[in-house]
N, C-alpha and C positions, 0 to 999 in steps of 0.2 A: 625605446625599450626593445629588446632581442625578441623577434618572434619565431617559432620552430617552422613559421609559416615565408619565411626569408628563407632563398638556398644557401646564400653565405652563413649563418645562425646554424643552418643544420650542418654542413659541411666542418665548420667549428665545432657542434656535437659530437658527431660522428669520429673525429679524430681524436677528441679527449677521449671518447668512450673506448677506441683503439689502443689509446696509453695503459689502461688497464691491463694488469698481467695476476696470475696466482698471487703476487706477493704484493700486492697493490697491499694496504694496510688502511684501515678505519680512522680518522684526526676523533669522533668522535660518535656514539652510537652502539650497538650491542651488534648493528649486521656485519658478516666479513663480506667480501666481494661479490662471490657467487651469489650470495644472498641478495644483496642489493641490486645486483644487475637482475634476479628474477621478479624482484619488487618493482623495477622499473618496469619493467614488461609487463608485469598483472596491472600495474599503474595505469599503460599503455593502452591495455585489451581495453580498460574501460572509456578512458579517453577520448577514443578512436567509436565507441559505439559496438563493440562487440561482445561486451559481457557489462551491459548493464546493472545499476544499483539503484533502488529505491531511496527517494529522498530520506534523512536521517531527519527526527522530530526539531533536535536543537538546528540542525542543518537550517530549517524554514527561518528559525525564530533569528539568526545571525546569520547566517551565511553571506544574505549580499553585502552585510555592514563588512564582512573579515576580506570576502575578495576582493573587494573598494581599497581596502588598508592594505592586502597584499600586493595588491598591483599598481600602489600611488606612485611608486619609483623605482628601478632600480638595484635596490637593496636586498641582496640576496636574502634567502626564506632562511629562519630562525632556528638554529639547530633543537634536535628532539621534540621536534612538533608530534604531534600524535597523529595516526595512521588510521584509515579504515580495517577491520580485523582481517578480512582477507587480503589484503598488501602485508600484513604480519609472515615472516620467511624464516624458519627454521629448515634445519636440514643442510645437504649438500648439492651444490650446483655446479656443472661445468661452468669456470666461465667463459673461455671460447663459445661453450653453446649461446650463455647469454650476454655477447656481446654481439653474436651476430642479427639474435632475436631481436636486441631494441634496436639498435642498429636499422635494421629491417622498420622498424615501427617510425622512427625519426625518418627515412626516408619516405615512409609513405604517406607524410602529410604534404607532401609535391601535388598529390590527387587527392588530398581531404576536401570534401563539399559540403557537408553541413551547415545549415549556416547557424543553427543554435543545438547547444551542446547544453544536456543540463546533469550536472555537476553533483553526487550524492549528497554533498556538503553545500557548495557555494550556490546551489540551484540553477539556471537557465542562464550561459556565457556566450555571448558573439563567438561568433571567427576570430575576430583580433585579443577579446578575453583567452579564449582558452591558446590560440599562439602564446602569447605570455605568460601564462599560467605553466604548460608543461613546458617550455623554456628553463624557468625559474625552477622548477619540481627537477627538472633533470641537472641544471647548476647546479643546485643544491646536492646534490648526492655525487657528482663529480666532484666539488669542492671535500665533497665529505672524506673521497680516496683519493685527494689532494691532485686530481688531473682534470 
């Protein structure tokens, strides 16, 4: 499985995320570009440990049974999954500005060291869980604007 924690994995990131232009277009979803590239980056901040989130109640009660099922293969993640409400993006985005931000965030898991990440949803993930996990989260949304 692809880890963001691979430099070839991020290097393959970072260029689909470069195919992204104004006119990039939506295959499915309510976000347009701007939007989703700022989604990914609030996505990011949290991921990465810099703007934390309190466990979510159903989060305890499921969580590690869903990220068990999300990360058994492969399989790209399910379009229109449901979002934490601040990864919710309305509004107007540069997106040069936000491709260079995640961009930036994809590169800087070269020096991520945490070794356990806990998740507002999935609760407490290894190194190698959450490599896979924003992998798949960031696939997912490149697939989304078909790059």
């Amino acid at each position: 499985m692809k880890s963001v924690f691979d430099k070839v994995t991020r290097d393959e990131l970072t260029s689909r995320i470069n195919n992204l232009d104004q006119g990039s277009t939506a295959q499915w979803g309510k976000m347009n570009v701007g939007q989703m590239l700022e989604h990914c980056a609030r996505a990011e901040e949290c991921y990465q440990g810099k703007t934390p989130y309190k466990r979510t109640f159903i989060g305890y009660l499921f969580g590690k049974m869903a990220l068990k099922s999300m990360l058994k293969d492969e399989a790209p993640v399910q379009r229109n999954m449901p979002t934490k409400p601040e990864f919710i993006v309305t509004g107007t985005y540069d997106v040069d500005n936000g491709k260079e931000k995640w961009v930036a965030f994809i590169n800087s898991y070269e020096q991520y060291n945490d070794p356990i990440f806990v998740h507002f949803f999935f609760g407490p993930m290894s190194k190698e869980q959450l490599g896979y996990f924003v992998y798949k989260h960031a696939d997912h949304h490149l697939r989304q604007f078909n790059s």
